[in-house]
C-alpha positions as a printed Julia matrix, in Angstrom:
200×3 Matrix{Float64}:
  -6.3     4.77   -3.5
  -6.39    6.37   -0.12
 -10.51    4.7    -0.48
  -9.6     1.68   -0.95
  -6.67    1.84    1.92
  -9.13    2.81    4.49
 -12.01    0.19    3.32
  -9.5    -3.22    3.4
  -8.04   -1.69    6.7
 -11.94   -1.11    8.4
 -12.98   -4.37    6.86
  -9.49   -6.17    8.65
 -10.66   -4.44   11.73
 -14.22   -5.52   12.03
 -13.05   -9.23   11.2
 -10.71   -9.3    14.11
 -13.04   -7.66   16.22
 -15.8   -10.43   15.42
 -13.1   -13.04   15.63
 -10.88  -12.2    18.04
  -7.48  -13.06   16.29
  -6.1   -11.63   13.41
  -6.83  -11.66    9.89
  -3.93  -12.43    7.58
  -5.3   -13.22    3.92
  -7.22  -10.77    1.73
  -8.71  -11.62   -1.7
 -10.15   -8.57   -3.62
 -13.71   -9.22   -5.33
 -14.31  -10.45   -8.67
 -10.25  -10.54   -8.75
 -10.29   -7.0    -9.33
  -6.4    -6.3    -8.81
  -5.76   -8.0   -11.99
  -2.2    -8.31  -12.3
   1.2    -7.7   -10.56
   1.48   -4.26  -11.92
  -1.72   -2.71   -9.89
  -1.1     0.0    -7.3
  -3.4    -1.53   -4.95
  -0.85   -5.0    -4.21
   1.47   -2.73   -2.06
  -1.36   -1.16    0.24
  -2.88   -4.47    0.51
   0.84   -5.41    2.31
   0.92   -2.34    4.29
  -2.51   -3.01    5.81
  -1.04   -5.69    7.6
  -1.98   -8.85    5.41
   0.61  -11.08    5.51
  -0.78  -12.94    2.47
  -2.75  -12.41   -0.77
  -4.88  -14.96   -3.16
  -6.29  -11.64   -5.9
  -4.08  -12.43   -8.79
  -5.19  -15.42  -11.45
  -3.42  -16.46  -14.42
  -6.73  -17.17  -16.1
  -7.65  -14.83  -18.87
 -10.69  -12.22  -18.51
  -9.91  -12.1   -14.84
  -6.67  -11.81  -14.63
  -3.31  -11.94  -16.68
  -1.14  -14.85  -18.54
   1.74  -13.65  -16.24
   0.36  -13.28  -13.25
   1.98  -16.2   -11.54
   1.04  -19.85  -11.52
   2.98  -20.61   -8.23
   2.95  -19.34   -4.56
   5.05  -16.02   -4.77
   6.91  -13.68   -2.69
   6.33  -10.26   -3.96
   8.35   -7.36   -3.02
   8.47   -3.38   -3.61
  10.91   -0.41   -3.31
  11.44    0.8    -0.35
   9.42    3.61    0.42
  12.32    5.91    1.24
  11.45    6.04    5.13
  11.31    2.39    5.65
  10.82   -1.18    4.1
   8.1    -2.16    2.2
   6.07   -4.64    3.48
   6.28   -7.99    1.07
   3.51   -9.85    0.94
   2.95  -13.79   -0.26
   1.03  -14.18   -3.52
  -1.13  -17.33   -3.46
  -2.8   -18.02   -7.05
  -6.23  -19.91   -7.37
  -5.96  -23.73   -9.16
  -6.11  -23.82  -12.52
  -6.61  -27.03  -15.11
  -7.11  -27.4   -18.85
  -3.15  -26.83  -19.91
  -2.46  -23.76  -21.71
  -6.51  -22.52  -21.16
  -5.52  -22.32  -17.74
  -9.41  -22.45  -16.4
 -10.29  -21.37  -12.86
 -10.75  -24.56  -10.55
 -13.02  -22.33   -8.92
 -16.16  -20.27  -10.13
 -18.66  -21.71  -13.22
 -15.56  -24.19  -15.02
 -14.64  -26.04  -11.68
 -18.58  -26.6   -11.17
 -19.23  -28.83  -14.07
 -16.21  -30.77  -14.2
 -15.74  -33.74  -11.86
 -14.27  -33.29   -9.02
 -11.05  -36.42  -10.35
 -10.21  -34.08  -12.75
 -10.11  -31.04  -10.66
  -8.12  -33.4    -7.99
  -5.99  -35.01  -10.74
  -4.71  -30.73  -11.65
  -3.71  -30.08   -7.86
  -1.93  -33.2    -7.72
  -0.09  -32.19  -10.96
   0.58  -28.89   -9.71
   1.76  -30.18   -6.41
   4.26  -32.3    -8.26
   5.19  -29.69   -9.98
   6.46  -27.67   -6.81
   2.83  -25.84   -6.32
   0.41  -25.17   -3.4
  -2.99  -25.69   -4.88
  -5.34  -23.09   -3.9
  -9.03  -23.9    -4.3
 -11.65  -20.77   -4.12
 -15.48  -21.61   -3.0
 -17.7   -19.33   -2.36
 -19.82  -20.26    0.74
 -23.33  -19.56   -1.77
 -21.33  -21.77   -3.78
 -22.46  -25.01   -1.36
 -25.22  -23.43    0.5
 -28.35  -24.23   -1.99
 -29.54  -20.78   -1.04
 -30.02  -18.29   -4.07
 -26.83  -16.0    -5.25
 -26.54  -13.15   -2.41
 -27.13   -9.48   -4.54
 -29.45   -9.14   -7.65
 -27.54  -10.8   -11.23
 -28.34  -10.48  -14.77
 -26.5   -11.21  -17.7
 -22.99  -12.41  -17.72
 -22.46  -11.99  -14.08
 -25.38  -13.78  -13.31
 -24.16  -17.03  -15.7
 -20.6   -16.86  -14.15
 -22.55  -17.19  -10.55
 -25.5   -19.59  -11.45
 -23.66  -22.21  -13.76
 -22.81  -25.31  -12.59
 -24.81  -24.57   -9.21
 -27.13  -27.75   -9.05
 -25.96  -30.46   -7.56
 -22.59  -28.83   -6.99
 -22.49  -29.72   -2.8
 -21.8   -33.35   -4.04
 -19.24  -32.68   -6.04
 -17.67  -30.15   -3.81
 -17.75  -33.39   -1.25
 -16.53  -35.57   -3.4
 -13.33  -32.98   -4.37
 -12.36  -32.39   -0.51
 -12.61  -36.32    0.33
  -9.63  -36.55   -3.05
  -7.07  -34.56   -1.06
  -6.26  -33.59    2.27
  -7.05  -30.06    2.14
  -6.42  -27.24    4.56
  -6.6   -23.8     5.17
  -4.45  -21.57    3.29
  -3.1   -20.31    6.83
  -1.72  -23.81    7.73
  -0.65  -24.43    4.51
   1.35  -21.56    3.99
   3.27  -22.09    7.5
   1.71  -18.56    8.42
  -0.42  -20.32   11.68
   2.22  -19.28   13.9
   3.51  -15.9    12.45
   1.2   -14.4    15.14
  -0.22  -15.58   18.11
  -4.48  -16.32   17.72
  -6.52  -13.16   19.7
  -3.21  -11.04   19.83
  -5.01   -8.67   17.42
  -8.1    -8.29   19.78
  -5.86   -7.67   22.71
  -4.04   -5.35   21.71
  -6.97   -3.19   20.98
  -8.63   -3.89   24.29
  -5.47   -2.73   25.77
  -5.12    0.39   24.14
């Protein structure tokens, strides 16, 4: 655990550096936190991320109860002070009860009205939609890293001719950044995180 603690915390810290402001979301790889139960969802909050999008309700990568919905998840208190909550912000998902990722392979082949047509249903239904694309995703450069197998199907599927649909799904909806979307733009001031270090 304390690995992982000290690699999201350097990798927060280089990102501010390089951007000068801070960095609020995280999103673990290959949604490798799984579900609500994993240790790792309360040192993700204590690093200083005021938001997380790592938990999917689609099966294989995640759980049936993770949530659906954007989610305010709490802990005990640690004994010397409060836990840090943190907001859970789930991908899009379509296809009823096979809840499907919007994002990855099954969000590359469909057309972008239905993916458009299952945020507007989960908007009605009191949700945020959350899109995930990957910026290899849209590039039409080859899949970063060396795939075979499974992994390299989940990554390669649905690739060609995916930057026209991608186009076609952002010009369905007014999409933004899950920063302005989740009201967290303001929470704290832009390049307060790169002063602070120069000053100290």
């Amino acid at each position: 655990m304390k690995a992982f603690q000290d690699d999201i915390e350097r990798a927060k810290e280089i990102l501010e550096d390089l951007l000068g402001e801070p960095v609020l979301g995280f999103r673990a790889p290959e949604w490798s936190l799984r579900s609500l139960g994993s240790s790792r969802l309360p040192v993700v909050a204590k690093a200083g991320f005021l938001y997380d999008s790592s938990l999917t309700p689609c099966p294989l990568a995640g759980r049936a109860g993770n949530p659906r919905f954007a989610s305010r998840l709490r802990w005990d208190d640690d004994g010397l002070r409060k836990q840090p909550d943190l907001l859970e912000l789930p991908p899009l998902t379509f296809g009823g009860p096979l809840r499907l990722p919007a994002g990855s392979w099954t969000g590359r082949l469909v057309k972008p009205e239905r993916l458009v047509r299952a945020a507007l249903d989960h908007a009605d239904d009191g949700g945020m939609p959350v899109a995930v694309v990957h910026p290899w995703e849209i590039s039409g450069r080859p899949t970063p890293g060396r795939l075979s197998g499974i992994a390299k199907f989940i990554h390669e599927t649905g690739r060609r001719g995916f930057q026209d649909r991608f186009r076609e799904l952002l010009r369905g909806l007014p999409w933004t950044t899950l920063r302005a979307a989740a009201g967290l733009a303001a929470v704290v001031p832009l390049r307060s995180a790169a002063s602070r270090r120069a000053a100290g």
